[in-house]
TIMIGU-358045 format. One record per residue (C-alpha): residue number from 1; x negated, y, z negated. Coordinates in nm, 3 decimals. Layout:
! TIMIGU-358045
NUM,X,Y,Z
...
This chain:
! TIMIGU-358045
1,-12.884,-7.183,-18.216
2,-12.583,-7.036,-18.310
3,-12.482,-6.661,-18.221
4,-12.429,-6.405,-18.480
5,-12.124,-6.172,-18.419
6,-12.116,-5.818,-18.538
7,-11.909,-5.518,-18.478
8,-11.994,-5.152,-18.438
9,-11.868,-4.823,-18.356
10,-12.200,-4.750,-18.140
11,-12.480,-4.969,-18.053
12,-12.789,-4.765,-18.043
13,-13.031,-4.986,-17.793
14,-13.365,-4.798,-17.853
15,-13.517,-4.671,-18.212
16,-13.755,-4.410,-18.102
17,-13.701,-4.036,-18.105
18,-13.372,-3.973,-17.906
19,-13.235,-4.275,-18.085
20,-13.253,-4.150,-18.391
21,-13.225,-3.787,-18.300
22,-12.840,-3.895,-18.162
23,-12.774,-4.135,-18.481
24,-12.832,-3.873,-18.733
25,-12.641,-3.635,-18.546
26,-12.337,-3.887,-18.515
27,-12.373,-4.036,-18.865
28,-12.355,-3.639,-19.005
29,-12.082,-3.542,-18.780
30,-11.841,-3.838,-18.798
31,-11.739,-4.164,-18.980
32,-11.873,-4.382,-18.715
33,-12.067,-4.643,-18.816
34,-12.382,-4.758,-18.573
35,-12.627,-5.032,-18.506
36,-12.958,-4.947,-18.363
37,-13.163,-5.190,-18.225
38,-13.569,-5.203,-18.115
39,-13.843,-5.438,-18.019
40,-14.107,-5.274,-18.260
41,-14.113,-5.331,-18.604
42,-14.062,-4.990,-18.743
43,-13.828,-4.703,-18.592
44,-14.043,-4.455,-18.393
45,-14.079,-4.650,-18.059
46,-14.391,-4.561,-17.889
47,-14.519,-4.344,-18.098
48,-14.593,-4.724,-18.309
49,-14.850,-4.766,-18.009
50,-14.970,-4.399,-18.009
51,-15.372,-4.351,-17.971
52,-15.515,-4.264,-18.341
53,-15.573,-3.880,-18.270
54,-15.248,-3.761,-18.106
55,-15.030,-3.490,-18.241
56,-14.738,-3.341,-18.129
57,-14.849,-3.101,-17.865
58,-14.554,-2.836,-17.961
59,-14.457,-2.759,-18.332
60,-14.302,-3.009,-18.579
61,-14.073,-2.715,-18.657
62,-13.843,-2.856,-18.436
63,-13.881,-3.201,-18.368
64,-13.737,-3.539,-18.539
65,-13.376,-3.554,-18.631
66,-13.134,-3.272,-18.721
67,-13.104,-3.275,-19.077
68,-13.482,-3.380,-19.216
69,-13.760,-3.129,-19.175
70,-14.066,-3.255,-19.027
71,-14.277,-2.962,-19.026
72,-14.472,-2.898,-19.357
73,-14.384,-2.485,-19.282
74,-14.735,-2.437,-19.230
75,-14.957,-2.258,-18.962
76,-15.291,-2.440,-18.883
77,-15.576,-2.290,-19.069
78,-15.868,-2.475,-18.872
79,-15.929,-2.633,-18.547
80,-15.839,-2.545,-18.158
81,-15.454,-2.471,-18.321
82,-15.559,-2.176,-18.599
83,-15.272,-1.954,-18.644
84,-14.960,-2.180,-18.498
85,-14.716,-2.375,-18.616
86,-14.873,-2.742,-18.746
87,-14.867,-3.017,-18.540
88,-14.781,-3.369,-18.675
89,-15.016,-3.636,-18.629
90,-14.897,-3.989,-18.470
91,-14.912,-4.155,-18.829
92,-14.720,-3.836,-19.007
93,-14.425,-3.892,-18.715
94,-14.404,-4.249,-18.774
95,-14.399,-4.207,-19.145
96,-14.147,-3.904,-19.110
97,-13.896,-4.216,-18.913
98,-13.964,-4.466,-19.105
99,-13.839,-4.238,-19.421
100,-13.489,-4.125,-19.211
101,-13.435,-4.452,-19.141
102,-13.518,-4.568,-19.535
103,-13.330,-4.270,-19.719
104,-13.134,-4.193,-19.456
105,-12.976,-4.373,-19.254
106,-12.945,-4.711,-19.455
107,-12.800,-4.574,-19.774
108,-12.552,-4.450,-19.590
109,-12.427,-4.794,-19.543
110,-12.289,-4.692,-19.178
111,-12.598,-4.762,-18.993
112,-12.758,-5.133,-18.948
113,-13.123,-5.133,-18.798
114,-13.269,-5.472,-18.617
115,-13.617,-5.430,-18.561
116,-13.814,-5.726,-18.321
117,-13.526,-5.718,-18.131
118,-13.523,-5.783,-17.747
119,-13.230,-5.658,-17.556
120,-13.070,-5.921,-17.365
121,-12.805,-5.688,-17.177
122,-12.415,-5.761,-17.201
123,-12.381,-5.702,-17.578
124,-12.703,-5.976,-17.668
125,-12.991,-5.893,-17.853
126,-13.302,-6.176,-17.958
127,-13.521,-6.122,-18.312
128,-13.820,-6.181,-18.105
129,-13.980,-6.367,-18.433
130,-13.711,-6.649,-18.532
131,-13.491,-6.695,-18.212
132,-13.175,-6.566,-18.363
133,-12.900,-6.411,-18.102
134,-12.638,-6.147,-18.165
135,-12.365,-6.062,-17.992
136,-12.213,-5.687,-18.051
137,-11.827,-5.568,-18.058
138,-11.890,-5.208,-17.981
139,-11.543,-5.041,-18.086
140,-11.683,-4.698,-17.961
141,-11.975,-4.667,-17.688
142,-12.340,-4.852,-17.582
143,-12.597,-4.578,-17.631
144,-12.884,-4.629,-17.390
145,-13.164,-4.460,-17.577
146,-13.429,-4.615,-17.344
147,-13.339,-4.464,-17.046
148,-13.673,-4.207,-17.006
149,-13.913,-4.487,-16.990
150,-14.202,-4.398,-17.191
151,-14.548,-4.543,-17.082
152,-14.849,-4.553,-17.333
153,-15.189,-4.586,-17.274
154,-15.211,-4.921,-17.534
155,-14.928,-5.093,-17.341
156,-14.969,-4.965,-16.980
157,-15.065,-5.162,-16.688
158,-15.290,-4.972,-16.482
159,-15.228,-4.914,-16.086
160,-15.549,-5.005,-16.063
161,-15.818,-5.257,-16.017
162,-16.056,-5.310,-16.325
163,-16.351,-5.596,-16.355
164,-16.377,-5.770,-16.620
165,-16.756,-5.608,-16.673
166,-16.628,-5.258,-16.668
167,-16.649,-5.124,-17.007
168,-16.249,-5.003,-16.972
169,-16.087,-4.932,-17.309
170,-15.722,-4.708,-17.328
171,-15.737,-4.435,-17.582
172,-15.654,-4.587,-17.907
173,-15.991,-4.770,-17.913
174,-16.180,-4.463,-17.897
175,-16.244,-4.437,-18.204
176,-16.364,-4.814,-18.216
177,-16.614,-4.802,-18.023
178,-17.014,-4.924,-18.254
179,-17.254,-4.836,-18.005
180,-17.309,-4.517,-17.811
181,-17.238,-4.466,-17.466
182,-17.474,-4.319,-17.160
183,-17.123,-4.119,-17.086
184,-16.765,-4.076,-17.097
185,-16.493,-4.082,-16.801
186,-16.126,-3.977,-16.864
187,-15.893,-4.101,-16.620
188,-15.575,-3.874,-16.559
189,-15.435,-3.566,-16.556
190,-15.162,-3.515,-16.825
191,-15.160,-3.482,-17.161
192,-15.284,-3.811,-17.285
193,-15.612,-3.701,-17.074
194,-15.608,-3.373,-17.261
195,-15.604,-3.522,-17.587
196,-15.930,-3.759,-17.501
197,-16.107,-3.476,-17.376
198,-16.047,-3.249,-17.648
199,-16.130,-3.564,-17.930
200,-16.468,-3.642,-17.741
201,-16.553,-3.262,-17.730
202,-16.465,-3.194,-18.128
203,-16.658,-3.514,-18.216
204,-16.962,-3.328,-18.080
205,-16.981,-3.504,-17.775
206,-17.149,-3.269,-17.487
207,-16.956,-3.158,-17.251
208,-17.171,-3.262,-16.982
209,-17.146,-3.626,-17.096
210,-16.794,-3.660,-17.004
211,-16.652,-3.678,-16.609
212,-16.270,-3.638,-16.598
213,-16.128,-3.811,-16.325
214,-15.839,-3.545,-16.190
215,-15.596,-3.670,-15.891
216,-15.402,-3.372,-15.928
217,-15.453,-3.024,-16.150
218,-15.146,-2.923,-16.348
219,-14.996,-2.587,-16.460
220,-14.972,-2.603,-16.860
221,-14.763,-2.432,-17.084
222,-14.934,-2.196,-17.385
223,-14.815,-2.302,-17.702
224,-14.800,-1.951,-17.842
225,-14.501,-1.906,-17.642
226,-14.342,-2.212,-17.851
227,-14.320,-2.083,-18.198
228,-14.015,-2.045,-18.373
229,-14.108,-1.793,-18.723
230,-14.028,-1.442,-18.642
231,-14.331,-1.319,-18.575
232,-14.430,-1.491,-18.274
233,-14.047,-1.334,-18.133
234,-14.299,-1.111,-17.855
235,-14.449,-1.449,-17.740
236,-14.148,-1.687,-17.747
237,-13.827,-1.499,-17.666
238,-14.065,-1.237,-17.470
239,-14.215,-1.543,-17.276
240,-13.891,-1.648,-17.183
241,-13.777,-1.265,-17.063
242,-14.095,-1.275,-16.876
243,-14.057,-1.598,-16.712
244,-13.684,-1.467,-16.575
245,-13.830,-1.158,-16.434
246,-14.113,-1.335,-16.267
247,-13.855,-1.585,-16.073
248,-13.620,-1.344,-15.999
249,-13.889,-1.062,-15.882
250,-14.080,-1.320,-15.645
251,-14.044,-1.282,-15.308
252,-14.131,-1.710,-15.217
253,-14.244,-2.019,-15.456
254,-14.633,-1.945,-15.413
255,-14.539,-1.612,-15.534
256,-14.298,-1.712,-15.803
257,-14.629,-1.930,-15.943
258,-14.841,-1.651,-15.904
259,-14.626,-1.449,-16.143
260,-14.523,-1.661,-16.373
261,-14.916,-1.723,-16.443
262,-14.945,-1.329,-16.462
263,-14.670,-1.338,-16.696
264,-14.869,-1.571,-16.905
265,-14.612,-1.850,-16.893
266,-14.825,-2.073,-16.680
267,-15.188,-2.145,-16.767
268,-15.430,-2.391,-16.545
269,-15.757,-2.554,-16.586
270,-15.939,-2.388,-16.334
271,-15.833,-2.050,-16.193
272,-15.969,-2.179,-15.851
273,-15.785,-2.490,-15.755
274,-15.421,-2.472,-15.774
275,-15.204,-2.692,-15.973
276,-14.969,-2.915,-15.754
277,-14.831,-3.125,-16.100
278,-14.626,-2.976,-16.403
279,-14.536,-3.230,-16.670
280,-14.474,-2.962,-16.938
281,-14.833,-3.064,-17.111
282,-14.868,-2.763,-17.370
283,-15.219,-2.649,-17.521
284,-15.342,-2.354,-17.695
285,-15.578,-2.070,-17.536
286,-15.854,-2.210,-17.728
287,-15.809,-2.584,-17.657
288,-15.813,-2.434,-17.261
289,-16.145,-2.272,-17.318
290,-16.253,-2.587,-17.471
291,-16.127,-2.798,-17.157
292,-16.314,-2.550,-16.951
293,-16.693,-2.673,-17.100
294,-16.625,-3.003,-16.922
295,-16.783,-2.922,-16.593
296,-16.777,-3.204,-16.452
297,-16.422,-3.218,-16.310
298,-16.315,-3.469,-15.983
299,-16.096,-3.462,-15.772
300,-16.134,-3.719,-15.506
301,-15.772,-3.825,-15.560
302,-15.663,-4.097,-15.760
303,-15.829,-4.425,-15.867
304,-15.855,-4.739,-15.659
305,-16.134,-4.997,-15.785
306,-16.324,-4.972,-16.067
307,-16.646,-5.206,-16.088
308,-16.946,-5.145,-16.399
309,-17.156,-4.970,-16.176
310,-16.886,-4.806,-15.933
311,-16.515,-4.633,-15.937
312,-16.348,-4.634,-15.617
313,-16.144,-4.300,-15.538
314,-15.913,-4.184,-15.238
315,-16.146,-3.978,-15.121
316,-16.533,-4.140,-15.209
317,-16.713,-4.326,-15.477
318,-16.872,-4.237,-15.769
319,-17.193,-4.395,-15.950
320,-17.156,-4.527,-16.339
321,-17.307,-4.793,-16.527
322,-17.173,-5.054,-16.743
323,-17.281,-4.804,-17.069
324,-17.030,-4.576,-16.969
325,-16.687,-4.575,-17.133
326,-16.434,-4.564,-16.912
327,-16.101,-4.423,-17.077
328,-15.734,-4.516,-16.935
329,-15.528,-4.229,-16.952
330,-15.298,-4.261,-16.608
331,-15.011,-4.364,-16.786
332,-14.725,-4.130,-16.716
333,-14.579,-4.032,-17.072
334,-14.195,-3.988,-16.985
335,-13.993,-4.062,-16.663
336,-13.674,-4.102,-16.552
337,-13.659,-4.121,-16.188
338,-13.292,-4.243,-16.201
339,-13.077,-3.947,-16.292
340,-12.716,-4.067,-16.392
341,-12.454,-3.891,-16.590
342,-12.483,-3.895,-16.967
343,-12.170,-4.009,-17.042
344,-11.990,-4.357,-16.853
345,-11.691,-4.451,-16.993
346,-11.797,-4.693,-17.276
347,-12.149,-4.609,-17.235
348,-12.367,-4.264,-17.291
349,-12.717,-4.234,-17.112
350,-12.934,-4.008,-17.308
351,-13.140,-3.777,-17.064
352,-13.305,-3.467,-17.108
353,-13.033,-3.157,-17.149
354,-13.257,-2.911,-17.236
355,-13.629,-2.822,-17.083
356,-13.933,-2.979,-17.286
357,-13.662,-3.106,-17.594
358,-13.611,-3.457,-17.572
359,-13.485,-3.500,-17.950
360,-13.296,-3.160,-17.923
361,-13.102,-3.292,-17.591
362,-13.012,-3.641,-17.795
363,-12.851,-3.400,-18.077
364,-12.715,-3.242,-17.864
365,-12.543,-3.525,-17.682
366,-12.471,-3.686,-17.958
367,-12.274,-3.333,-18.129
368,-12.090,-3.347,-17.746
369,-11.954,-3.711,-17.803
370,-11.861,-3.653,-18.125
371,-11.602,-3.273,-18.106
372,-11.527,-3.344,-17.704
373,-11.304,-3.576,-17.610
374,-11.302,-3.490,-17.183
375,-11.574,-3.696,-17.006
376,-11.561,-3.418,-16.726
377,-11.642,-3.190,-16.994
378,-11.881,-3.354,-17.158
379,-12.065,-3.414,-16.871
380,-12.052,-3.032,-16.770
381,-12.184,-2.925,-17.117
382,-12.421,-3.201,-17.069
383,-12.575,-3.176,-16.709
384,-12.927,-3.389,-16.676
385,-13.249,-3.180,-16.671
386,-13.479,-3.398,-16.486
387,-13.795,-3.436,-16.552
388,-14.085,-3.303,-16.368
389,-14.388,-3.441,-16.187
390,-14.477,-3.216,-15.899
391,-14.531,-2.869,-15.897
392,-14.256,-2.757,-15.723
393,-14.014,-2.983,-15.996
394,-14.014,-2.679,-16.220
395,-13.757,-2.525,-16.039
396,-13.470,-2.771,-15.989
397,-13.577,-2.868,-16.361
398,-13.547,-2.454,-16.483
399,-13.216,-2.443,-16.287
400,-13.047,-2.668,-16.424
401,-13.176,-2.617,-16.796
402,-13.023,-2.270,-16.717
403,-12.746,-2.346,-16.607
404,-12.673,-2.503,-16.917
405,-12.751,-2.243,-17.140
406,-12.560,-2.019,-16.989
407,-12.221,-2.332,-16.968
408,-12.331,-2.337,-17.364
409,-12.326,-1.957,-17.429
410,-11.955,-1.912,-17.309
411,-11.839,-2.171,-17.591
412,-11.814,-1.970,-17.971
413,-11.868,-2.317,-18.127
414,-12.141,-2.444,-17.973
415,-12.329,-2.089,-18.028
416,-12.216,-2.171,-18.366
417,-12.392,-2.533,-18.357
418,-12.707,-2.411,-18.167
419,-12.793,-2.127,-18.443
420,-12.723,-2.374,-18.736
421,-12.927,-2.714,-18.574
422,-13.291,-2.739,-18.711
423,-13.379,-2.920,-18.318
424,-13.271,-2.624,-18.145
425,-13.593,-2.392,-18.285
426,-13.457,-2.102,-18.078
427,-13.134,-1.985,-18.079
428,-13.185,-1.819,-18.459
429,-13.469,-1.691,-18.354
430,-13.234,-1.461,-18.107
431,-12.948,-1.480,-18.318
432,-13.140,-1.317,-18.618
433,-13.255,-0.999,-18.437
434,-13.147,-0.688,-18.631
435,-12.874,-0.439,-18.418
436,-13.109,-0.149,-18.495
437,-13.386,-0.339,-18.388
438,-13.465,-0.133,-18.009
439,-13.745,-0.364,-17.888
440,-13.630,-0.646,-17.988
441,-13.264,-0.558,-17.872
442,-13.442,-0.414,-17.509
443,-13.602,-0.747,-17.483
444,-13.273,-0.973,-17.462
445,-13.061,-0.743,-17.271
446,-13.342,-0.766,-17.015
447,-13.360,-1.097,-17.006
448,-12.944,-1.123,-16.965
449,-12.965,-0.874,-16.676
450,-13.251,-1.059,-16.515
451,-13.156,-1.415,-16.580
452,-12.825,-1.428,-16.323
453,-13.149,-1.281,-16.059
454,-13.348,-1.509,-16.154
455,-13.092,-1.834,-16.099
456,-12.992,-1.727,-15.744
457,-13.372,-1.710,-15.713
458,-13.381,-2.086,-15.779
459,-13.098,-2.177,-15.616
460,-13.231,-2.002,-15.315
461,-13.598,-2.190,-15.340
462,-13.386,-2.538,-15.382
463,-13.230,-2.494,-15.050
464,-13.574,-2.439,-14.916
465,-13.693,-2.728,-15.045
466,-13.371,-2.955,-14.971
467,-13.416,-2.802,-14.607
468,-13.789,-2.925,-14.596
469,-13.744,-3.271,-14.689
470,-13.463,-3.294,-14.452
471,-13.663,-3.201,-14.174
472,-13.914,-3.501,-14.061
473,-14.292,-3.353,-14.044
């Protein structure tokens, strides 16, 4: 079969939500043209294989692409959200992409999308349906937009053992299932887990019908403290404040936990057992006391064998029966255990340069590549935030996602860009606040005398923990 040539500025290799986040960002600040290219059928990437129920789990107000408005500008009137910011369902996100992309992106005539394309690697791409190669002439860069591997329950492998009489389903055919189960187990930990719980428990399922299968408690982030209208300032921008006096007032990491809990950033299932994960799930006070009816929590460790009438744990066995539905959510949402600069030469690496923002950080990159010209630079303005997993991640993760503020706040321009950019959610928030305005005003000078505290209080617990895994137990 012959190969089809084509020639772009950037080749996009990914259509989900940093992909587009960075191609509407480069497409409204330059003349470049782009090509983006995916293996689904319509841009989104995994939220095409999302589970029917989810929702964003912080507001639409600032999520998507820079210039198209997601949220409808509503709060939630009804359910375990009432009173914040709406959160888009799976099927509202993928329509919200697949209308950027139509009215967008392709009338502009500067981008070109392939979808049921493979990736072949040096410049090749495969339409997965007819056969058909292409080989690419990128005049600019290679943006790898796939980078954070995102795992989904509908397309995940589990690490597990499953027989084939085990009545094992992953989320998305919840809602499928005709006949009624003796009970329910939820396997995992993160958010994905959340969301199953909280769908069994507001389809009237009793709480005592459902195990959840925990290898590891997390600490959880309150969505209150994620709002971006005015009137939530005391929770957001005070949450924040709060969060820099806790670090820089603890006198070790156990403590530093201890307070930030206190100081109502943290939140955990069970005040009893403490968290050793922190993903950055985020759920409201009322989904938490809704979590809380499921009483039957365990935590033998993580999942070995499952069999109809038997799952094998770490730490023990427990009994089931082949009427009980047994729900797969151990997939890991996001990971990137490689971190790598952003930007290589011909080639930028999109990674996470701001705390829980993975579309903001892709804007972000993208406004970097397209008014800085310095790769030294742009890498300093655009040092990797990396993901976390363990409990203890939420430091090197804070430092550096402080560090960058602060390399962003001594730049008028980019002050200029963060107030202005729909993704950023925060900055006008702080930007906004009225001179005469004393508590407000008290608030944010706090938080700049405490946050330089509160960094050397970071950098002081990452030595601690460099020096520990140095040492051999």
């Amino acid at each position: 079969m012959a190969i089809t040539s084509l020639e772009t500025d950037y080749l996009v290799i990914g259509g989900g939500a940093m992909g587009m986040a960075f191609t509407d960002t480069i497409l409204s600040e330059t003349d470049a043209d782009l090509v983006i290219v995916d293996q689904n059928a319509k841009p989104g990437g995994h939220w095409n294989h999302a589970y029917p129920f989810v929702t964003l789990h912080q507001p639409s107000s600032f999520y998507g692409v820079s210039s198209k408005e997601l949220s409808r500008g509503q709060r939630d009137q009804v359910g375990l959200n009432k009173g914040l910011g709406d959160l888009a369902s799976g099927n509202e996100v993928l329509a919200y992409y697949e209308q950027v992309m139509n009215h967008t992106f392709l009338p502009s005539g500067r981008v070109r999308f392939f979808p049921m394309c493979r990736w072949r690697g040096d410049g090749r791409f495969e339409h997965i349906l007819t056969g058909e190669v292409f080989k690419v002439s990128v005049r600019r860069k290679t943006v790898d937009a796939t980078h954070l591997k995102t795992s989904v329950p509908s397309t995940h492998t589990p690490g597990f053992d499953v027989t084939a009489d085990a009545w094992f389903l992953p989320p998305n055919d919840l809602p499928k299932i005709s006949r009624t189960p003796k009970g329910f187990v939820v396997i995992g930990a993160g958010k994905t887990a959340i969301d199953s719980c909280l769908w069994l428990l507001e389809q009237g399922v009793a709480p005592d019908l459902i195990q959840w299968i925990m290898p590891r408690d997390a600490w959880l982030l309150d969505r209150r403290n994620t709002q971006t209208e005015p009137e939530f300032f005391f929770d957001t921008i005070g949450a924040q404040a709060r969060q820099f006096d806790a670090i820089a007032q603890s006198a070790s990491i156990e403590d530093m936990f201890d307070r930030l809990e206190a100081a109502g950033y943290f939140l955990r299932l069970d005040p009893h057992v403490r968290p050793e994960m922190f993903h950055g799930a985020t759920v409201s006070r009322m989904e938490l006391e809704a979590l809380r009816q499921i009483r039957g929590v365990i935590r033998k460790g993580r999942v070995k064998t499952i069999r109809a009438d038997t799952i094998v744990l770490d730490e023990g066995e427990i009994a089931i029966t082949p009427d009980h539905v047994l729900i797969d959510c151990s997939a890991r949402a996001v990971s990137n255990d490689a971190i790598v600069p952003v930007f290589q030469g011909e080639k930028i690496v999109l990674q996470m340069v701001r705390s829980y923002q993975p579309v903001f950080s892709a804007a972000f990159i993208a406004h970097i590549e397209a008014a800085y010209e310095d790769e030294a630079e742009q890498n300093r303005l655009c040092g990797v935030v990396p993901l976390p997993n363990h409990d203890t991640d939420f430091i090197r993760f804070t430092t550096a996602f402080m560090m960058n503020q602060y390399n962003w706040s001594q730049i008028p321009e980019l002050r200029a860009w963060l107030r202005t950019n729909r993704l950023d959610g925060f900055s006008k928030l702080v930007s906004d606040v009225d001179p005469e305005d004393t508590e407000k005003t008290a608030i944010l000078q706090g938080m700049r005398q405490s946050a330089p505290a509160a960094v050397a209080k970071l950098f002081e617990y990452l030595n601690q923990l460099d020096e520990q895994t140095a040492t051999p137990a």
